[in-house]
N, C-alpha and C positions, 0 to 999 in steps of 0.2 A: 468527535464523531465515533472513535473507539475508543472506550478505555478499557479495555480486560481483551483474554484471551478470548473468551466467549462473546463478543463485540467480533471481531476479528474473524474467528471461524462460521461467526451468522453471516457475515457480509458474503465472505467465498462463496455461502453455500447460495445466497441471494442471485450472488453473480453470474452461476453456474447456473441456476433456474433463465434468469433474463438471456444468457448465452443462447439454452435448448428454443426459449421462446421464440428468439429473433432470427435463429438460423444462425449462429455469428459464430468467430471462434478466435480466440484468447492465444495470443502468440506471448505475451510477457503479462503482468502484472505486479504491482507491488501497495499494500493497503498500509497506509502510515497512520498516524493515529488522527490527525484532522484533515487528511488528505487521501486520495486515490489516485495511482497513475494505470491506465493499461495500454496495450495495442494490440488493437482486433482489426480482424476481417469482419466486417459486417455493412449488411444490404442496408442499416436503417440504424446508424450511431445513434438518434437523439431517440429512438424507442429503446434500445438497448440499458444505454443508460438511465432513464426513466422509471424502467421494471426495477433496474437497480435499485435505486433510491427510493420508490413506494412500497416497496416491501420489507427492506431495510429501514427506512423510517417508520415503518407501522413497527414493527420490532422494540426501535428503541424509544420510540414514546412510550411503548406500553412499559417496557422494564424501565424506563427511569421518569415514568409519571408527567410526561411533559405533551406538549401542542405542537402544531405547526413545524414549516419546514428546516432541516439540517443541512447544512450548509447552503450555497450561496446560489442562485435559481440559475444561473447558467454553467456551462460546461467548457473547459477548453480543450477544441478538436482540428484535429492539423490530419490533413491528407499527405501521407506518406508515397513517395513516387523515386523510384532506385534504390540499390542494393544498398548504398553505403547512406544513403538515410535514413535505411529499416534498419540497419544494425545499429548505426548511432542512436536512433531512439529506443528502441528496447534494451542495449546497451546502460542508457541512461536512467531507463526504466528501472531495471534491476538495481543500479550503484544508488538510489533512492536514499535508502537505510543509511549507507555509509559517507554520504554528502550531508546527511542532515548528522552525523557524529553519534547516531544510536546504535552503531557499531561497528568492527575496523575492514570488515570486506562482507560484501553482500550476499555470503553463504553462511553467515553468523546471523542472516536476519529471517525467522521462520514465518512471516506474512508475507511473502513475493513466492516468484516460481524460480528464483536463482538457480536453486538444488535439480530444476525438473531436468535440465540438459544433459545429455550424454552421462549419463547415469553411472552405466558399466565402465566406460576408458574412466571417471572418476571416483571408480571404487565405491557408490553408493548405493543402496537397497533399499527396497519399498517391503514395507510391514506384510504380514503373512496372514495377522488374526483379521480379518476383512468381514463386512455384514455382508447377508445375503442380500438379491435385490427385493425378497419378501422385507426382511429386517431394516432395508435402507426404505421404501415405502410406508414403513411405519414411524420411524425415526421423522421423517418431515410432515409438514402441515398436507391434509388430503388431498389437496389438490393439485401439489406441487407435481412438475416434471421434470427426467431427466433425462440422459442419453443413459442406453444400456449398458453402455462398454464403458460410464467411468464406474470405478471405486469407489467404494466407503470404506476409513478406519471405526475404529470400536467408540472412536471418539465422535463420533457421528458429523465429521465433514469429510466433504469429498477430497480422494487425493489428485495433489494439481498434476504429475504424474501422468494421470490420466484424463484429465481436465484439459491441458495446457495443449498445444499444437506444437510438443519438442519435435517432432521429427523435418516439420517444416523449416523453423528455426534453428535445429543442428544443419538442414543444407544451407542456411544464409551464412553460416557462423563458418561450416566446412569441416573444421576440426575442433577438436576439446582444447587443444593448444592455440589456435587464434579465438575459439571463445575463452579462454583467460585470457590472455593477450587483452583483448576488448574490454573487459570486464576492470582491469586494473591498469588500463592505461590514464593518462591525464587528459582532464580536457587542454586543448588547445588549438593555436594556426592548422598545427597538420592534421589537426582531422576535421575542418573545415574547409582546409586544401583536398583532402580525399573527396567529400563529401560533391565537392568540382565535381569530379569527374563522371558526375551522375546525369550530368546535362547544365546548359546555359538555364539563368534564371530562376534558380532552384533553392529556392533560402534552406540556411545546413541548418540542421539540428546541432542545438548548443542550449549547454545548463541553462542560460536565461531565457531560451523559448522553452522549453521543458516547462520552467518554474516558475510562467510567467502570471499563474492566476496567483499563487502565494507572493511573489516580486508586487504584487499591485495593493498589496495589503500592507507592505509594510511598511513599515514608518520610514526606513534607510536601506532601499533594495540592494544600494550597493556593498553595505555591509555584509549583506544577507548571503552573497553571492563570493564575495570574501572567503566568508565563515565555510561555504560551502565547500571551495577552493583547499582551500588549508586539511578540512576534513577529509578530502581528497586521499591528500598524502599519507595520512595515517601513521604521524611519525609520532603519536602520542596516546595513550589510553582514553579510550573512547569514554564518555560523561557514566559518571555513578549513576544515576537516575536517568531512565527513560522517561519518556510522558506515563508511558501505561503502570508503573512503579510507583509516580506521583498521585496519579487516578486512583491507586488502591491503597496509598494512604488517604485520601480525603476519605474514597467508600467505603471503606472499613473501620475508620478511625474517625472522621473528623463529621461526618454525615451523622452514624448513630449516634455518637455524643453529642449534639444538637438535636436530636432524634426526629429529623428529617427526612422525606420520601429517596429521594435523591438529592444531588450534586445543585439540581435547578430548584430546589425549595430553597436554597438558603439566602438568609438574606444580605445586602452589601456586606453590614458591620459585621456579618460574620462571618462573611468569606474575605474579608479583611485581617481580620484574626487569624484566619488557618491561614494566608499567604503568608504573615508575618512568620508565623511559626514552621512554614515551609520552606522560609528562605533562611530562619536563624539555627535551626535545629537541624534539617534534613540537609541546606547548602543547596536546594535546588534554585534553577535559573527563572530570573525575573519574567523573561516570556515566555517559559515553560510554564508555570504559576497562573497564567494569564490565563492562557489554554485552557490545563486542568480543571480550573475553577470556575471555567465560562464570565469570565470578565467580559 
């Protein structure tokens, strides 16, 4: 669903359009490369997401020459009710990146709003060269909308900074120090025991309801959930290749030398070929390959 940087900063800016349209607002986010998590406040979730993915799909048909819909026509949507289920799930939200092993804590990964929280007690800064709201009006499509009060960088998406609803989610979190705390705790019992305390009948937030639209796809959920586990821990260097690393050797390498539109012109036997040479040359992973190549 993304494969480049510029996939990735469309989507945001998509996001932040269907946000201003719906009324809604963006407490976490994190955009992975065949997936999306977020948690909103919003009057009307299935329009929200909706605007997302029609404007984002008119996008990437037209840059990679393709038809019809991208990913999979339904959405998975859980109403959030107590404190310690809003943090476990945005929480969960954020550690995205670092469960799936694309990197070793979830301020390493620059498509979520990890970084938007408590800024100043962590020592981080937002860019200075900013477009104007003349400059950001011309940067998007005419008829696009926004809120006045976010930012644009020179790179023409908006900053989540000012996108995102940190000031609401530093009161869940309280401090910088129990949002670390949260952010690189383990899953387990005891924060499905916290999670109690939010009321009777209240199913917790846990990796497998998180992960549960990917869990249904895969061949071996409980592996999947394993692997998630272990990457948890982070007691090891996180995979040489991302998905989006793999993506820019096919588009740049293995696409024009077929001299192919896109990723979706080629045909089996030849996206057979570049998996082989993806697995023997580059060492990348057999479901990562899958992905990339839209198998």
């Amino acid at each position: 669903m993304f494969r480049n940087q510029k996939d990735m900063d469309t989507a945001f800016n998509c996001l932040c359009s269907a946000l201003f349209r719906t009324e809604s607002r963006c407490l976490a986010e994190c955009f992975m490369s065949d997936h999306h998590h977020g948690c909103y406040q919003t009057p009307d979730p299935g329009t929200l997401i909706r605007l997302l993915r029609m404007s984002y799909c008119k996008y990437f048909n037209n840059r990679y020459q393709r038809d019809g819909l991208l990913g999979e026509r339904g959405f998975f949507q859980l109403e959030l009710k107590g404190l310690r289920h809003e943090l476990a799930a945005i929480s969960y939200t954020l550690k995205n990146a670092s469960h799936h092993g694309v990197c070793a804590t979830p301020f390493a990964y620059p498509y979520c709003s990890a970084n938007v929280y408590f800024r100043e007690a962590l020592g981080k800064t937002s860019p200075e060269n900013l477009l104007s709201t003349n400059e950001i009006r011309s940067s998007l499509p005419r008829r696009a909308q926004f809120d006045a009060s976010w930012k644009m960088g020179r790179n023409g998406v908006f900053l989540r900074e000012t996108v995102i609803e940190k000031t609401l989610v530093e009161n869940l979190y309280a401090t910088p120090q129990a949002f670390m705390y949260q952010l690189f705790r383990r899953s387990g019992e005891d924060w499905v025991r916290e999670q109690e305390l939010d009321g009777p009948g209240m199913k917790p937030i846990t990796l497998e309801l998180i992960e549960a639209s990917l869990l249904r796809q895969a061949s071996s959920p409980e592996k999947m959930v394993a692997e998630m586990l272990r990457n948890e821990k982070a007691r090891y260097t996180t995979q040489t290749l991302n998905d989006l690393d793999v993506c820019d050797i096919i588009d740049n390498k293995y696409v024009p030398h077929y001299g192919k539109a896109s990723v979706y012109h080629l045909s089996v036997s030849e996206k057979n070929a570049v998996a082989n040479e993806l697995y023997q040359v580059y060492k990348a992973r057999p479901r990562q390959i899958k992905r990339c190549l839209v198998f």
